[in-house]
matplotlib code that plots the C-alpha trace (Angstrom):
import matplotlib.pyplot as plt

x = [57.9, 61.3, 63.3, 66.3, 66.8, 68.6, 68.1, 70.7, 69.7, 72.9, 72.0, 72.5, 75.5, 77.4, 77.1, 78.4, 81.5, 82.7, 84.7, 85.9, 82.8, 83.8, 85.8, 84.7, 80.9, 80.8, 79.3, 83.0, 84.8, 87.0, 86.4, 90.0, 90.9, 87.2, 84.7, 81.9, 79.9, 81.2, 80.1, 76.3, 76.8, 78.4, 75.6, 73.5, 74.9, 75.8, 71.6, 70.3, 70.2, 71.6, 70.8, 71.4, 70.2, 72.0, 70.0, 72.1, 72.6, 74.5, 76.7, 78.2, 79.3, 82.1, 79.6, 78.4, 82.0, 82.2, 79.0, 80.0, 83.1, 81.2, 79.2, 80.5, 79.5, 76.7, 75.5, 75.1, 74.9, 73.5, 72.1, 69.8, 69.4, 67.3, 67.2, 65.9, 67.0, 63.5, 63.4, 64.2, 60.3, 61.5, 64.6, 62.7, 60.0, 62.6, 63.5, 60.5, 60.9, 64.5, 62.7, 59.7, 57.2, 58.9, 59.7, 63.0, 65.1, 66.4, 69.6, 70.8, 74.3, 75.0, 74.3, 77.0, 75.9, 78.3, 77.2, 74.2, 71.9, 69.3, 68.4, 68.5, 65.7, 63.7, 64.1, 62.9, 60.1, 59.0, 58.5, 57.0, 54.3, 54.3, 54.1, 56.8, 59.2, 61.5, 64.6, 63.7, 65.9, 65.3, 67.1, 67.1, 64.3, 66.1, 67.3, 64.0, 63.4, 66.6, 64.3, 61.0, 59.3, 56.8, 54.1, 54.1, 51.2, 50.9, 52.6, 54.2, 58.0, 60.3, 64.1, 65.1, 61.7, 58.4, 56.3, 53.4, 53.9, 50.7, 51.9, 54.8, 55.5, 58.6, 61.2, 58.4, 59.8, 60.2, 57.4, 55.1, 57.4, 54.6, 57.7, 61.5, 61.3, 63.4, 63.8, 66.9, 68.4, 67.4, 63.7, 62.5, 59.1, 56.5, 55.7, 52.9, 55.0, 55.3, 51.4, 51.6, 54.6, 52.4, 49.7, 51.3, 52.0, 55.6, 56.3, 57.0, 60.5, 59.2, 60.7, 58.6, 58.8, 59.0, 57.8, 54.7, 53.9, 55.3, 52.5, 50.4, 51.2, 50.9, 47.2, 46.5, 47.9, 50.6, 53.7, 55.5, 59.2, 62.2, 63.9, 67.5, 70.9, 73.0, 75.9, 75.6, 77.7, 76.2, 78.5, 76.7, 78.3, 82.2, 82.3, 80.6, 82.1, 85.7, 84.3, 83.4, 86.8, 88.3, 85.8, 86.2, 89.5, 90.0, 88.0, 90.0, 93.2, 95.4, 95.4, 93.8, 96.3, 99.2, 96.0, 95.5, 99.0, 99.6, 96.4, 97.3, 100.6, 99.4, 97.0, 99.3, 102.1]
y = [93.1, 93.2, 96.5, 95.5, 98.5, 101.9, 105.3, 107.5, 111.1, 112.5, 114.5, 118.1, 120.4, 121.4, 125.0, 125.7, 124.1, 125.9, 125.4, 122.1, 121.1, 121.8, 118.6, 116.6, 115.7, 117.1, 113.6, 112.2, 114.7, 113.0, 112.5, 112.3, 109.5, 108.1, 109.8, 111.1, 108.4, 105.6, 106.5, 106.2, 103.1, 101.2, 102.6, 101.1, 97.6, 97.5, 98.4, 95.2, 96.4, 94.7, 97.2, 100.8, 103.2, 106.5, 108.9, 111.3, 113.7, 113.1, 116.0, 114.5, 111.1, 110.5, 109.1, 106.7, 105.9, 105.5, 103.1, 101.1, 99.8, 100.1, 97.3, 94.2, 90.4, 92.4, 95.2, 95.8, 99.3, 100.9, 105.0, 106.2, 109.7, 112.8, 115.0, 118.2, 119.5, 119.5, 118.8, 116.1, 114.3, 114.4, 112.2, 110.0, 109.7, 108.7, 106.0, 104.4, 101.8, 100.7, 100.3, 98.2, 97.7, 97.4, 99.3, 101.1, 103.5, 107.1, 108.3, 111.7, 111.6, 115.2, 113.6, 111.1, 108.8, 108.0, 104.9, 102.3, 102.3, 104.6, 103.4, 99.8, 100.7, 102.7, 99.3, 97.3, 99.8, 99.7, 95.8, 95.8, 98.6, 98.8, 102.1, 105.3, 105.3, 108.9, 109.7, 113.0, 114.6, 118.0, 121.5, 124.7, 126.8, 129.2, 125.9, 124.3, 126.9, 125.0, 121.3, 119.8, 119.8, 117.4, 117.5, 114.3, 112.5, 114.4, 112.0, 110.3, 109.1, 110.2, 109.3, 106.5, 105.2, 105.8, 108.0, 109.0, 111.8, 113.7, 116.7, 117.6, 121.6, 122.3, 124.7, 126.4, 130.0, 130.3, 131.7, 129.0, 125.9, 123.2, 121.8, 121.6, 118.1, 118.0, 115.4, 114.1, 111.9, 109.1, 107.6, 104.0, 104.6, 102.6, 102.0, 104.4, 107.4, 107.3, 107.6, 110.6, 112.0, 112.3, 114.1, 117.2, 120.5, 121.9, 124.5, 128.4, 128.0, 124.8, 121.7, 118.8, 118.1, 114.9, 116.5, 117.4, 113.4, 112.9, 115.1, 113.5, 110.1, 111.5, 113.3, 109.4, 108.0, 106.5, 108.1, 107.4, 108.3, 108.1, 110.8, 109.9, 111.3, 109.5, 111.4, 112.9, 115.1, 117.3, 117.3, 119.6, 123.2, 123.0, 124.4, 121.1, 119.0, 120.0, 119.4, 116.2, 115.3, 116.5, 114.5, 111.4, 111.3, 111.7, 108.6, 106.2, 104.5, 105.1, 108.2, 109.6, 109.6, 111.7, 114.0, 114.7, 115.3, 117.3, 119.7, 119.7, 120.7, 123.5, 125.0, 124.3, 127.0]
z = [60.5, 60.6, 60.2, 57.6, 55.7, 56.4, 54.4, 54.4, 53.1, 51.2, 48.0, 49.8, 48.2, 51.8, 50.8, 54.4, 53.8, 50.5, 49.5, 50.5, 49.1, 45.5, 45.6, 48.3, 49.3, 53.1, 53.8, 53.4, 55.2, 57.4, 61.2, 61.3, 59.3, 58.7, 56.8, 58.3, 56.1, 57.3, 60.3, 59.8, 57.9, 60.3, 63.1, 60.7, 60.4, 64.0, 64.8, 62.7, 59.0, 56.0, 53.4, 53.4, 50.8, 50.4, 48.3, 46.9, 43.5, 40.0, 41.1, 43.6, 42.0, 44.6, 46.6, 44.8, 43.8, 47.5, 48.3, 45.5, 47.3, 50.8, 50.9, 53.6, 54.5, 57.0, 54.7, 51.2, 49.8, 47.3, 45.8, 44.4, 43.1, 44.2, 41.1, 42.7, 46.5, 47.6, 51.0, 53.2, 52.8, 49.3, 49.5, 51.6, 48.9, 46.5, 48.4, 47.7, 45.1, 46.5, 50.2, 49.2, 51.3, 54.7, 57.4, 57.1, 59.2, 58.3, 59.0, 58.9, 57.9, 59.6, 63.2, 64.1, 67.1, 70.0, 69.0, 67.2, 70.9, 69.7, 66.8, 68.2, 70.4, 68.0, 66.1, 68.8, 69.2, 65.9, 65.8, 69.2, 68.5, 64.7, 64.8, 62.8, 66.2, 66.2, 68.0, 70.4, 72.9, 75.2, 74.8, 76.1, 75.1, 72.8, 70.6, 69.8, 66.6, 65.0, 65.5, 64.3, 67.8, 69.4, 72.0, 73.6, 75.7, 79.4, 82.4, 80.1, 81.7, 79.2, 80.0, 77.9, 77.5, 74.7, 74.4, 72.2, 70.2, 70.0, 67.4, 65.6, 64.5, 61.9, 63.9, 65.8, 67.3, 70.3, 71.5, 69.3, 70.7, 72.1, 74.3, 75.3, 73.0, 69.7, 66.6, 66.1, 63.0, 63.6, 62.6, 61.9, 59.7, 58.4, 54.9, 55.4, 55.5, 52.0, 51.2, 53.7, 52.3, 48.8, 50.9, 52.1, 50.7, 49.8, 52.8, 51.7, 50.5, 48.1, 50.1, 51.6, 54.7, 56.5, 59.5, 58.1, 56.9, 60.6, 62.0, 59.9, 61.8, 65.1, 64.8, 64.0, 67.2, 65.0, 65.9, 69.2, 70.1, 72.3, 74.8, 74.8, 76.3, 73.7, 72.8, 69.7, 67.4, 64.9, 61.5, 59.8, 60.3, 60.1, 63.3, 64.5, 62.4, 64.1, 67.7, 66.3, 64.9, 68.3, 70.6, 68.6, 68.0, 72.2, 72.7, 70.2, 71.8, 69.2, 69.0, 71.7, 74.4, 71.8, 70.9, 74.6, 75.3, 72.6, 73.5, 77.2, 76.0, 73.6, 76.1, 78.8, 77.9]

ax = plt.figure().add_subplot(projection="3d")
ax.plot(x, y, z, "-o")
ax.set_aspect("equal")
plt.show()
C-alpha cells in the first residue's frame, strides 16, 4: 500500500528553550528566516506524502494557527491534539483516527534532514517489504545511551542498504548497548503499530514508548531499517538548533556567501 500520510509529533513544551518558548512553540523557531517546521513538512511533501498530521497540545495554539495556513496544491495539513505529554508512542496513538488504516510516516520535528532521501527510501522499503521500515545511523559508543538502539541481523551490509532489525532497547547505557546502531526521526510504520502501541506498558517515568511497540515488531521479524549518512541536524537543544541555523544558512545562495564572509571576517581578526 501506498505511504501518503506524514505524522509530525509537536505537542512537547520546549522547556529547554525558556524562555523563548513562553511565546513561540520551539517547533517554529526560525532556521534563519524559515521555521524549523517548515522544514519537516516540506521533507514530507518532497518524499511522496500529501497529508501531514501534526499532533500537538491546546497550549500551544500558534501551531495550529500555523498548519492552518500551511497546507499547498501537494500537501494538506491538518492537527490534532495530544492532551497529556505522555510519551512519544502516545502522540503516535493519537494519531490514529486521522491516519486510518494506512501506512504512514513519523517525523520528528527536532531532526531536520539535509534533505527528503531517507525517508524516500524508507518509503520505498515499506511498499516493497510491507514491513514498519526505521531510519538508523552508527555513533560513537558513548552516544548510544542518548538513542533507542537496535541489534540488527549478523552479516547484514549495512551502508545505505536494509536490514532486519532483530531487537530494539530504549537508550540502553553503555555498558547494556546491543550495538553502535541508533534510531533516528524518521519512521514509516504499519497500521499495526497502533495495536502494539495499546499493548505495552508506560516506562518508569509514565510515558509510552514507541520503541517498546517497535521492539515489539522486531521479535516478529516485522521491523527492518536503514543505515544512512544523510546529513542531519538535531533542533532540539538550542545549542543544536544554532549549529543548524549556521550550517543551513552557509548552504543557501543568498545568503550564504555574505554569511561566510562575514564569519571569516569575524574570526579572521
Amino acid at each position: 500500500m501506498a505511504v501518503r500520510t506524514a505524522v509530525i509529533p509537536a505537542a512537547g513544551m520546549g522547556t529547554r528553550f525558556l524562555p523563548a518558548t513562553r511565546a513561540t512553540p520551539k517547533e517554529l523557531l526560525p532556521i534563519y528566516d524559515t521555521p524549523a517546521l517548515q522544514f519537516v513538512i516540506d521533507e514530507a511533501a518532497q518524499a511522496g506524502c500529501t497529508r501531514v498530521v501534526i499532533v500537538t497540545s491546546r497550549a500551544k495554539p500558534s501551531i495550529e494557527n500555523y498548519a492552518s495556513a500551511a497546507s499547498t496544491d501537494k500537501v494538506t495539513v491538518s492537527v490534532v491534539y495530544q492532551d497529556s505529554p505522555l510519551g512519544l508512542g502516545h502522540a503516535v496513538s493519537c494519531a490514529r483516527q486521522a491516519v486510518g488504516d494506512e501506512p504512514f510516516v513519523v517525523m520528528l520535528p527536532d531532526e531536520i534532514m539535509g534533505d527528503a532521501s531517507l525517508t524516500k527510501q524508507l518509503v520505498g522499503l515499506y511498499e516493497q517489504s510491507g514491513k514498519s521500515s526505521i531510519g538508523l545511523k552508527r555513533v560513537p559508543t558513548a552516544e548510544v545511551s542518548n538513542y533507542g538502539n537496535v541489534k540488527v541481523a549478523s552479516g547484514a551490509s549495512t551502508k545505505e542498504s536494509s536490514v532486519a532489525i532483530l531487537q530494539v532497547v530504549e537508550k540502553p547505557k553503555q555498558a547494556d548497548a546491543v550495538s553502535d546502531i541508533v534510531i533516528i526521526g524518521r519512521y514509516v510504520l504499519s497500521p499495526k503499530i497502533f495495536e502494539k502501541l495499546e499493548q505495552i506498558k508506560p516506562s518508569a517515568n509514565g510515558e509510552l514508548q514507541l520503541t517498546d511497540a517497535l521492539a515489539m515488531l522486531a521479535s516478529e521479524n516485522a521491523l527492518v531499517g536503514v543505515v544512512s549518512d544523510i546529513t542531519r541536524y538535531d533542533t532540539g537543544t538550542p545549542m543544536g538548533l544554532l549549529r543548524a541555523v549556521i550550517e543551513i544558512a552557509l548552504e543557501r545562495k543568498d545568503i550564504g556567501p555574505q554569511l561566510n564572509s562575514w564569519l571569516k571576517e569575524k574570526f579572521n581578526k
